[in-house]
PDB file of N, CA, C and O in Angstrom:
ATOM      1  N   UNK A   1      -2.599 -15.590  19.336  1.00  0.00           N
ATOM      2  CA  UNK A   1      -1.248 -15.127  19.084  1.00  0.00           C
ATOM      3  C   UNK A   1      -0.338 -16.334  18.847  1.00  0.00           C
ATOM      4  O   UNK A   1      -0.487 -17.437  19.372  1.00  0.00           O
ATOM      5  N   UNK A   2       0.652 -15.971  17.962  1.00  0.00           N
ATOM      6  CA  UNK A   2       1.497 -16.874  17.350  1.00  0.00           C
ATOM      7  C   UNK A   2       2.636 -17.520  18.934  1.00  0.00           C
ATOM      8  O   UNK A   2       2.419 -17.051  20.052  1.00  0.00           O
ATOM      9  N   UNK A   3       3.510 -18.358  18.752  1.00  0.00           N
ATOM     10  CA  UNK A   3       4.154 -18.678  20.374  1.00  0.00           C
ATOM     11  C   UNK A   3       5.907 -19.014  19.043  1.00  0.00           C
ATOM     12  O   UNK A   3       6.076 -19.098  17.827  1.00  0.00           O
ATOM     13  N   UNK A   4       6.510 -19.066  19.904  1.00  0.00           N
ATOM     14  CA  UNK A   4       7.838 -19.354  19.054  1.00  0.00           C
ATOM     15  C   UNK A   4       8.164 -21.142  19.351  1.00  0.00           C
ATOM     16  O   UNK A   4       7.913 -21.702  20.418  1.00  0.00           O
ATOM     17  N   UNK A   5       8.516 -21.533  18.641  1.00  0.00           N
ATOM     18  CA  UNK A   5       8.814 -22.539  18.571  1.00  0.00           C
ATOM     19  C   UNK A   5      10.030 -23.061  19.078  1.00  0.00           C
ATOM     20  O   UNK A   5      10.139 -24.285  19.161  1.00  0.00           O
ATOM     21  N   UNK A   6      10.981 -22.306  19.438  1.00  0.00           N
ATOM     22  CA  UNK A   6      12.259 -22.747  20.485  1.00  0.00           C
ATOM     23  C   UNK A   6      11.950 -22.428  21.794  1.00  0.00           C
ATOM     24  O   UNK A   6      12.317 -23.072  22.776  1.00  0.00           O
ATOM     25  N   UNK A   7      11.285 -21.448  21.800  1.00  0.00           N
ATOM     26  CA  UNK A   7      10.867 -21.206  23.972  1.00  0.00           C
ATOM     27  C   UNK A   7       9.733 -20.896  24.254  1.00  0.00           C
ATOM     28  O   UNK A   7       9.536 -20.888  25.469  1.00  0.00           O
ATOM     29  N   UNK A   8       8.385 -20.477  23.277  1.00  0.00           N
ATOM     30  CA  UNK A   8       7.184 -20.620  24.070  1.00  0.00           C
ATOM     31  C   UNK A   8       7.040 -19.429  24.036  1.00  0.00           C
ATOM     32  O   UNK A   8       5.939 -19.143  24.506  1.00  0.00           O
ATOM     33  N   UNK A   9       7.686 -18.421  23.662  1.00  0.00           N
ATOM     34  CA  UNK A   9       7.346 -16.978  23.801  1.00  0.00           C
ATOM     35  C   UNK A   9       6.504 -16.393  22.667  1.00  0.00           C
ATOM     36  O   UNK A   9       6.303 -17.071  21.660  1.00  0.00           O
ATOM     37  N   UNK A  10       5.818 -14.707  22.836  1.00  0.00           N
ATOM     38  CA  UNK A  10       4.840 -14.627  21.962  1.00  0.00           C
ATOM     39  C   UNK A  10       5.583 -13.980  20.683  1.00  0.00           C
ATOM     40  O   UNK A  10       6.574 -13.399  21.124  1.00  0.00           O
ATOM     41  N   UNK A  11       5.539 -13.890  19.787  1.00  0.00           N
ATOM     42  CA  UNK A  11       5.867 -13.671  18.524  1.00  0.00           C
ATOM     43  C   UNK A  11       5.343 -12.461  18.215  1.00  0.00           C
ATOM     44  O   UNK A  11       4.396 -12.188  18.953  1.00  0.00           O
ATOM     45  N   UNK A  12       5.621 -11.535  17.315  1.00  0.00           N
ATOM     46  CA  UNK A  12       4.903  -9.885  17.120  1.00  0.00           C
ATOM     47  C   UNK A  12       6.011  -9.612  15.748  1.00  0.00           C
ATOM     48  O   UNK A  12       7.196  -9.932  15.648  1.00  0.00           O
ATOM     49  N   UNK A  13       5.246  -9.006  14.917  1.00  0.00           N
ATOM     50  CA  UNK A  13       5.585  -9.143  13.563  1.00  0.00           C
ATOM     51  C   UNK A  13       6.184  -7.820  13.634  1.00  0.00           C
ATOM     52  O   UNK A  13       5.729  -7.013  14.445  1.00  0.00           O
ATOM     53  N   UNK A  14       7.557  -7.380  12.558  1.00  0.00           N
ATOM     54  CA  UNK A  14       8.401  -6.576  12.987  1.00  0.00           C
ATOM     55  C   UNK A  14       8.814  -6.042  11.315  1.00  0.00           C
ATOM     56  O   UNK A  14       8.510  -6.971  10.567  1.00  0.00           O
ATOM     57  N   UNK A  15       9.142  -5.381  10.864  1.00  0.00           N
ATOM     58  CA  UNK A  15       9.869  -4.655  10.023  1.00  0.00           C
ATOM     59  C   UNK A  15      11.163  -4.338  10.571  1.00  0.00           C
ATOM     60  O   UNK A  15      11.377  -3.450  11.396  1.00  0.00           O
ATOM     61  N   UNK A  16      12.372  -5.445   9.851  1.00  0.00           N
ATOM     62  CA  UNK A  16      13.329  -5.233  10.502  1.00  0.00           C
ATOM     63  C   UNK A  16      14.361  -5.170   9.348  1.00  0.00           C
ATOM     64  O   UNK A  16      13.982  -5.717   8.312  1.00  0.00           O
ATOM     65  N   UNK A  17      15.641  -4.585   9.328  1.00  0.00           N
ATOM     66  CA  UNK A  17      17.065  -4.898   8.372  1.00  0.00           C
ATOM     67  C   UNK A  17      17.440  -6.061   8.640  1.00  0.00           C
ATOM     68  O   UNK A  17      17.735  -6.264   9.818  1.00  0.00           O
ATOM     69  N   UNK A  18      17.553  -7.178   7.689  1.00  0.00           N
ATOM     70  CA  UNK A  18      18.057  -8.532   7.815  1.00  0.00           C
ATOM     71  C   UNK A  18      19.763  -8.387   6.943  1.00  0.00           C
ATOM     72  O   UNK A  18      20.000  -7.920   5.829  1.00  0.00           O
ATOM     73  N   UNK A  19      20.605  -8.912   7.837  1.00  0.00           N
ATOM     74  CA  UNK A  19      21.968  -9.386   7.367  1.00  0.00           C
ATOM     75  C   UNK A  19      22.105 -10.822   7.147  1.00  0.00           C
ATOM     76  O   UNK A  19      21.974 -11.526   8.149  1.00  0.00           O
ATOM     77  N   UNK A  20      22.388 -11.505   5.821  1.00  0.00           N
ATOM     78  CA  UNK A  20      22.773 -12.628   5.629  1.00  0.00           C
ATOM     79  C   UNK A  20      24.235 -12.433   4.701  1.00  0.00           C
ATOM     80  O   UNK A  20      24.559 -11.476   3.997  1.00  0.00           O
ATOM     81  N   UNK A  21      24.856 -13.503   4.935  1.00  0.00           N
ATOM     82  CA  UNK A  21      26.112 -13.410   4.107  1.00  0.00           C
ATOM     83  C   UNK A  21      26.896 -12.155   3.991  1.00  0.00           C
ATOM     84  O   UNK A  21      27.469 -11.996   2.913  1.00  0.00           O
ATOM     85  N   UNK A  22      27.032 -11.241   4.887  1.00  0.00           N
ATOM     86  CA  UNK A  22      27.648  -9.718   4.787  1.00  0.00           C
ATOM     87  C   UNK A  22      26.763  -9.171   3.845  1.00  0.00           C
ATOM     88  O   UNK A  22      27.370  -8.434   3.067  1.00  0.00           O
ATOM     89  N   UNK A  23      25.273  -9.269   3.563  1.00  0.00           N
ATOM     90  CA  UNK A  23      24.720  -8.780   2.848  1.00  0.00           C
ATOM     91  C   UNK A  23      23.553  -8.267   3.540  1.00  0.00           C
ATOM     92  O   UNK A  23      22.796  -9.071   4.084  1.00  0.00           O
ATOM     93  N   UNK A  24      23.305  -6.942   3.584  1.00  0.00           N
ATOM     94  CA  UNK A  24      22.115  -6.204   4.720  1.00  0.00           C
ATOM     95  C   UNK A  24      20.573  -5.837   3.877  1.00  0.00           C
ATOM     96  O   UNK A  24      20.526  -4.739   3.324  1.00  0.00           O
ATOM     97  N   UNK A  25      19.457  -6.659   3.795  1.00  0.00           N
ATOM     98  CA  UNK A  25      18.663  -6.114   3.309  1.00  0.00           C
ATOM     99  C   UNK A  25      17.387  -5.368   4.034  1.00  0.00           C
ATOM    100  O   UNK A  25      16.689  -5.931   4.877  1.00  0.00           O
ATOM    101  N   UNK A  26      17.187  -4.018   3.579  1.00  0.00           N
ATOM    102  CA  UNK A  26      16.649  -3.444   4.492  1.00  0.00           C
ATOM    103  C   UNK A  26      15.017  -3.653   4.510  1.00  0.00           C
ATOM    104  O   UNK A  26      14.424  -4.096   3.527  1.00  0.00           O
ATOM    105  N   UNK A  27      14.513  -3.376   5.439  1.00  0.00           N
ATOM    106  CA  UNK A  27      12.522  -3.414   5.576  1.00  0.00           C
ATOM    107  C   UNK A  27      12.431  -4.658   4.870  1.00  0.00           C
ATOM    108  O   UNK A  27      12.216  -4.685   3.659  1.00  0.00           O
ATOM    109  N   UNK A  28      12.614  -5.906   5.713  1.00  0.00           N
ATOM    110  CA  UNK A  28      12.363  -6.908   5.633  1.00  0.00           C
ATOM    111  C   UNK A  28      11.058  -7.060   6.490  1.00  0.00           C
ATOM    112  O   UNK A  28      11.515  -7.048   7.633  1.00  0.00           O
ATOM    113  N   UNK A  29       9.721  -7.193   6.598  1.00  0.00           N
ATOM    114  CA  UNK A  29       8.607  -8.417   7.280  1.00  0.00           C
ATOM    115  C   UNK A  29       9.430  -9.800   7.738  1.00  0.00           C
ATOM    116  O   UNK A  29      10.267 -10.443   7.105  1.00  0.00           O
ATOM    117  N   UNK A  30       8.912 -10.003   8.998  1.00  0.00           N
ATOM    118  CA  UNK A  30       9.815 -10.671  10.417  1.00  0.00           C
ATOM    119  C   UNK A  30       8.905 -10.818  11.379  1.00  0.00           C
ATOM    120  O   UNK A  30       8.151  -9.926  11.767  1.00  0.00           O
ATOM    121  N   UNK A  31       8.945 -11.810  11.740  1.00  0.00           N
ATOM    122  CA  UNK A  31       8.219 -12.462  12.628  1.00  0.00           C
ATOM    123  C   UNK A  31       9.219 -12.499  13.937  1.00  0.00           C
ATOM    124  O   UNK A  31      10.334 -12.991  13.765  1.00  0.00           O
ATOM    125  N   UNK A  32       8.884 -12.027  15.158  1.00  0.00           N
ATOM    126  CA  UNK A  32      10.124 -12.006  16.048  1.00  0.00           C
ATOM    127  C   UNK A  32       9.836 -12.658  17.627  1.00  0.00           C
ATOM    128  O   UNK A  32       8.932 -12.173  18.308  1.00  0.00           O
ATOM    129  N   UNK A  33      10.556 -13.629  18.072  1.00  0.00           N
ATOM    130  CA  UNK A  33       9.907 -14.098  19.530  1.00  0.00           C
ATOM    131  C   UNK A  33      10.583 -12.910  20.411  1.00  0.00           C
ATOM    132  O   UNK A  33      11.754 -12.541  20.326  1.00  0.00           O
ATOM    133  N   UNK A  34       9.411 -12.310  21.419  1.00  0.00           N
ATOM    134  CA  UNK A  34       9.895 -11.653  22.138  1.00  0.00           C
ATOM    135  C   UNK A  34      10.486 -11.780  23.294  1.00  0.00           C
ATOM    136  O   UNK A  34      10.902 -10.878  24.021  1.00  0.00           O
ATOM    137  N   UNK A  35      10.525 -13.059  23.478  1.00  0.00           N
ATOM    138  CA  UNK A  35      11.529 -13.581  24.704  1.00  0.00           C
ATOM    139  C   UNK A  35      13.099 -13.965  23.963  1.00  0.00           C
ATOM    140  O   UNK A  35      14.139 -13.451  24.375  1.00  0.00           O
ATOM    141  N   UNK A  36      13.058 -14.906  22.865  1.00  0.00           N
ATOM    142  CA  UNK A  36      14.340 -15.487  22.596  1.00  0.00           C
ATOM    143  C   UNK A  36      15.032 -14.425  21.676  1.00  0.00           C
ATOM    144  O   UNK A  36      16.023 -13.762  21.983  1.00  0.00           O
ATOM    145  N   UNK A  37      14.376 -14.378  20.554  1.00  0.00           N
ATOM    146  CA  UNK A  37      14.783 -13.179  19.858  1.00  0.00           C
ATOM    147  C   UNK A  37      14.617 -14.126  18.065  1.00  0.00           C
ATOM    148  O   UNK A  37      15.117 -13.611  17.066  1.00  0.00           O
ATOM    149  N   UNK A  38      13.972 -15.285  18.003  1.00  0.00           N
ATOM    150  CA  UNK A  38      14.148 -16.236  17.087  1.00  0.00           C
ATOM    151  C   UNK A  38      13.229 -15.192  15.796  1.00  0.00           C
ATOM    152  O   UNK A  38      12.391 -14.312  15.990  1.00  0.00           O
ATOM    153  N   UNK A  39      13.741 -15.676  14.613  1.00  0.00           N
ATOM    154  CA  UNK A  39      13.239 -14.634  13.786  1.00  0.00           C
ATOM    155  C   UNK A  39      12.284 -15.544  12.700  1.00  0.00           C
ATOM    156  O   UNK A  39      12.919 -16.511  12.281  1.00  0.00           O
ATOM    157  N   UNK A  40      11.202 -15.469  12.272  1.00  0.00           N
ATOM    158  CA  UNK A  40      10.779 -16.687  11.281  1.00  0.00           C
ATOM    159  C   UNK A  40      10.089 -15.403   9.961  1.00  0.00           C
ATOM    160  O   UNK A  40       9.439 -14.377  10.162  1.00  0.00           O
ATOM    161  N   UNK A  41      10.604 -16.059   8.565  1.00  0.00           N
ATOM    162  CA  UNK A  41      10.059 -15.172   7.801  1.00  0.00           C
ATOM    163  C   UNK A  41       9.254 -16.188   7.179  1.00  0.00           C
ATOM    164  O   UNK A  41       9.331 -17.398   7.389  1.00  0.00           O
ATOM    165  N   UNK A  42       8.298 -15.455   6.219  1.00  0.00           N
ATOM    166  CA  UNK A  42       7.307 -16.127   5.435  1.00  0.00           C
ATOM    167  C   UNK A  42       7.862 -16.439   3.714  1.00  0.00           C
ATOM    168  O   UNK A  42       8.598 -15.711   3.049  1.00  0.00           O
ATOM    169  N   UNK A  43       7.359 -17.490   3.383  1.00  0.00           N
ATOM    170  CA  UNK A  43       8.078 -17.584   2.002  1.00  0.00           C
ATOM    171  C   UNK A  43       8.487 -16.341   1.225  1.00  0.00           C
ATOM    172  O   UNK A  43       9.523 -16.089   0.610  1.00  0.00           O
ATOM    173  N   UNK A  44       7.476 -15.699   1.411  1.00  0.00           N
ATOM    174  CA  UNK A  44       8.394 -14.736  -0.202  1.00  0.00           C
ATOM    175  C   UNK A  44       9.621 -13.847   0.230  1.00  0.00           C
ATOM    176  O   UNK A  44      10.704 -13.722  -0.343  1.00  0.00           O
ATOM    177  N   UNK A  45       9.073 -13.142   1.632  1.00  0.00           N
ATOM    178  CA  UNK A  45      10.366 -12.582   2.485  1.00  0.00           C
ATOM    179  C   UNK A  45      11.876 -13.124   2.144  1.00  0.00           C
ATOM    180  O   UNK A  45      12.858 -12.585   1.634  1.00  0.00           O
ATOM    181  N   UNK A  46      11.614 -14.419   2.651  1.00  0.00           N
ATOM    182  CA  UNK A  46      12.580 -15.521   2.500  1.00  0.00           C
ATOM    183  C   UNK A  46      13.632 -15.831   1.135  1.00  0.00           C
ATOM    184  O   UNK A  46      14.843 -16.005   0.998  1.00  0.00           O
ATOM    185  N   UNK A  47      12.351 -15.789   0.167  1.00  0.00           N
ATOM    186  CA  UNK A  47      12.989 -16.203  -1.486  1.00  0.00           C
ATOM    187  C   UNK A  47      13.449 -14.470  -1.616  1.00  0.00           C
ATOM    188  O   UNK A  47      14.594 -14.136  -1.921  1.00  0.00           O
ATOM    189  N   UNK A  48      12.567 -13.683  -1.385  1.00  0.00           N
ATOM    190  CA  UNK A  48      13.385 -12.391  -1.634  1.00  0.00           C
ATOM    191  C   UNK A  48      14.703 -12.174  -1.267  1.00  0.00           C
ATOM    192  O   UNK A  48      15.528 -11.861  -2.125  1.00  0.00           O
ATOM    193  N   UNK A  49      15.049 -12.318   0.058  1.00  0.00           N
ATOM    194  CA  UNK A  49      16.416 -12.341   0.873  1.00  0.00           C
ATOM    195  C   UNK A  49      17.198 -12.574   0.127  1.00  0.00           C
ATOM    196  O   UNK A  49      17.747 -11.814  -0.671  1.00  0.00           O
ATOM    197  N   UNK A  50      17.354 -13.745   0.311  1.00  0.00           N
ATOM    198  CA  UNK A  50      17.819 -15.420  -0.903  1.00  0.00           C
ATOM    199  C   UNK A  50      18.489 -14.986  -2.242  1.00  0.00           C
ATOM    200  O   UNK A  50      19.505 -15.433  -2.774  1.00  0.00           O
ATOM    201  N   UNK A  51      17.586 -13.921  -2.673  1.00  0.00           N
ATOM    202  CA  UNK A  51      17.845 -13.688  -4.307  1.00  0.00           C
ATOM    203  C   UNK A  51      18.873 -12.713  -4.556  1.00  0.00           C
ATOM    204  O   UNK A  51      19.763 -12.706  -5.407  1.00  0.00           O
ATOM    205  N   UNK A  52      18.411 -11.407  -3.119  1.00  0.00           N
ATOM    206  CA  UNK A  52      19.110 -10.592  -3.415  1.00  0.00           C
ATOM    207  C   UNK A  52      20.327 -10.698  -3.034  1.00  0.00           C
ATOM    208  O   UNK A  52      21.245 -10.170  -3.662  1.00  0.00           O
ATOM    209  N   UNK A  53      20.528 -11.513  -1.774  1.00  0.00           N
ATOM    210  CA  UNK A  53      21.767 -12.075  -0.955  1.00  0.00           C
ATOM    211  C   UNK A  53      22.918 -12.620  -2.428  1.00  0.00           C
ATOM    212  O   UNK A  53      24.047 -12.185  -2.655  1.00  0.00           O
ATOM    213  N   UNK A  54      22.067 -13.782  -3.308  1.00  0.00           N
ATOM    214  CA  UNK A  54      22.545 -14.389  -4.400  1.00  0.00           C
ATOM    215  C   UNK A  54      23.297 -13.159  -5.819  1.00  0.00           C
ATOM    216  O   UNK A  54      24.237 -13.243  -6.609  1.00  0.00           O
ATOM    217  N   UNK A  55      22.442 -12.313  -5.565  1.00  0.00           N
ATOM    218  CA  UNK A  55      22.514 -11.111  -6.760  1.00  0.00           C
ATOM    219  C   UNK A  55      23.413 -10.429  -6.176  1.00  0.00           C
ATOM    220  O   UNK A  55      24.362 -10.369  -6.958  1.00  0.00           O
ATOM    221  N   UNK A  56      23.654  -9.860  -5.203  1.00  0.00           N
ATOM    222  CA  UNK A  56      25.123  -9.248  -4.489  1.00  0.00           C
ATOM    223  C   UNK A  56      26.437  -9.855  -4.312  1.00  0.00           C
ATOM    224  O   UNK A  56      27.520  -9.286  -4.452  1.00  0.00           O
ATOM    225  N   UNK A  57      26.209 -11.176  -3.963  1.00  0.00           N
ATOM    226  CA  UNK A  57      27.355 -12.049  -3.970  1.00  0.00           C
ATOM    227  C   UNK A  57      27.814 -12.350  -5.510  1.00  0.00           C
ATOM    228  O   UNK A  57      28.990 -12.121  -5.794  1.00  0.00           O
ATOM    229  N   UNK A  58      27.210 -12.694  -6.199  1.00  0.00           N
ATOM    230  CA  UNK A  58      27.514 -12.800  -7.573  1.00  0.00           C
ATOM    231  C   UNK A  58      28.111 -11.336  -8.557  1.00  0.00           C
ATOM    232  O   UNK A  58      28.975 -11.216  -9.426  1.00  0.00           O
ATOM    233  N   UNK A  59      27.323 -10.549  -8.013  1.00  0.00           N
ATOM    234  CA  UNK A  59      28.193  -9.382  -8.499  1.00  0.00           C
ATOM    235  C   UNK A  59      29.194  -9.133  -8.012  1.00  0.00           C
ATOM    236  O   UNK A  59      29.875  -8.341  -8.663  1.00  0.00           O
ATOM    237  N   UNK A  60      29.747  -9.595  -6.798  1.00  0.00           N
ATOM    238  CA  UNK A  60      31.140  -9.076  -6.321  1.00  0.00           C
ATOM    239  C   UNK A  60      31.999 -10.257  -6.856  1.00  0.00           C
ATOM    240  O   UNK A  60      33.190 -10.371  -6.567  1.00  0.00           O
ATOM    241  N   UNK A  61      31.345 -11.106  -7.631  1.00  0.00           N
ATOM    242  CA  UNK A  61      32.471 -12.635  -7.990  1.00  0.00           C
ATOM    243  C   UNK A  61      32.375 -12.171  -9.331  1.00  0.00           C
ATOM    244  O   UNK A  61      33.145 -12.869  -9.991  1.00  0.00           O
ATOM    245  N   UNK A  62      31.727 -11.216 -10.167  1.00  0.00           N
ATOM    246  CA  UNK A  62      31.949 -10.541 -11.537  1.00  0.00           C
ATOM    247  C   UNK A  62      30.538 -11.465 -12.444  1.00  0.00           C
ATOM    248  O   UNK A  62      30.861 -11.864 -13.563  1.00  0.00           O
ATOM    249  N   UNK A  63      29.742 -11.637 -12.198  1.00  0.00           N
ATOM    250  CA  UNK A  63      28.228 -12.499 -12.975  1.00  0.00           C
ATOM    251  C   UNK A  63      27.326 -11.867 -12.309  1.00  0.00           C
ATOM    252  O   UNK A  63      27.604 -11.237 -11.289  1.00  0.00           O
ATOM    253  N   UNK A  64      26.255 -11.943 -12.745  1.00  0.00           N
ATOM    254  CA  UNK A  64      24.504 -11.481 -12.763  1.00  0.00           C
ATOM    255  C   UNK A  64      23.799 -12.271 -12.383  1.00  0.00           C
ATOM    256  O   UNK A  64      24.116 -13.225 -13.094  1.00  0.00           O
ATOM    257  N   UNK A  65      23.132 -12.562 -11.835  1.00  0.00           N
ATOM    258  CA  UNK A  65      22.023 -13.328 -12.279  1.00  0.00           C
ATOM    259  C   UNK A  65      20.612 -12.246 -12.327  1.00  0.00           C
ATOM    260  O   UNK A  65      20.770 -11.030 -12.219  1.00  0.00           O
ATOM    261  N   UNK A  66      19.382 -12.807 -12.484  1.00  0.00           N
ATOM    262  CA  UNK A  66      18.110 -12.262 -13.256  1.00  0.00           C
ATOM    263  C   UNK A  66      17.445 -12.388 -11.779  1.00  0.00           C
ATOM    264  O   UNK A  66      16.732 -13.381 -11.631  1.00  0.00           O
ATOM    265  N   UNK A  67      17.551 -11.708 -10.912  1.00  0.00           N
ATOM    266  CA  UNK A  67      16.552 -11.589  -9.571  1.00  0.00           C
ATOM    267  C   UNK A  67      14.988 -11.210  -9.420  1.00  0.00           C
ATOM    268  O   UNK A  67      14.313 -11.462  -8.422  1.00  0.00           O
ATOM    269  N   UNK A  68      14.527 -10.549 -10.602  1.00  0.00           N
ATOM    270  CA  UNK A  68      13.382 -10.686 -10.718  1.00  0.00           C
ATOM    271  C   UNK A  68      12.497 -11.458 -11.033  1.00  0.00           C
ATOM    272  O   UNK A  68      11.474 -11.414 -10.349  1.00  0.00           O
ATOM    273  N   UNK A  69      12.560 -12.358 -12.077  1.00  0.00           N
ATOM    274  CA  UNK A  69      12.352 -13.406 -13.049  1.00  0.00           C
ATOM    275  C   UNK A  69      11.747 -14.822 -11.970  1.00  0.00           C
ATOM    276  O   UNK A  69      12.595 -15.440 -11.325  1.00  0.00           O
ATOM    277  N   UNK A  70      10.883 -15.056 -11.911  1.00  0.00           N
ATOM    278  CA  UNK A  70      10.456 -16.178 -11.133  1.00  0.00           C
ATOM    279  C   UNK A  70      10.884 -17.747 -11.728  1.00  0.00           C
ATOM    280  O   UNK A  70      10.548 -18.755 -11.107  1.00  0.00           O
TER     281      UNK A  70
END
């Protein structure tokens, strides 16, 4: 089993709603310490977040960008 890296606790993988930037994306894959509460995602999770976080914010400033497009 995985241990968290700020306190030693065990980690257990989670399907959770992630909020970044006032931006809520839902059924995110999450890695979660069950003592601290520290959250670690895996790259694509991550770049996904990232994009869509980027694609919401940009639409409320009036531009697009291409969120699918690697």
């Amino acid at each position: 089993m995985k241990t968290c890296y700020m306190c030693g606790g065990d980690i257990e993988r989670r399907i959770m709603d992630v909020e970044v930037e006032g931006v809520i994306v839902k059924d995110v894959p999450v890695e979660v310490c069950t003592r601290c509460g520290e959250q670690y995602f895996n790259t694509r999770a991550a770049t996904f977040v990232q994009k869509i976080t980027r694609y919401v914010n940009d639409a409320k400033k009036g531009y697009l960008i291409d969120v699918f497009n690697p």
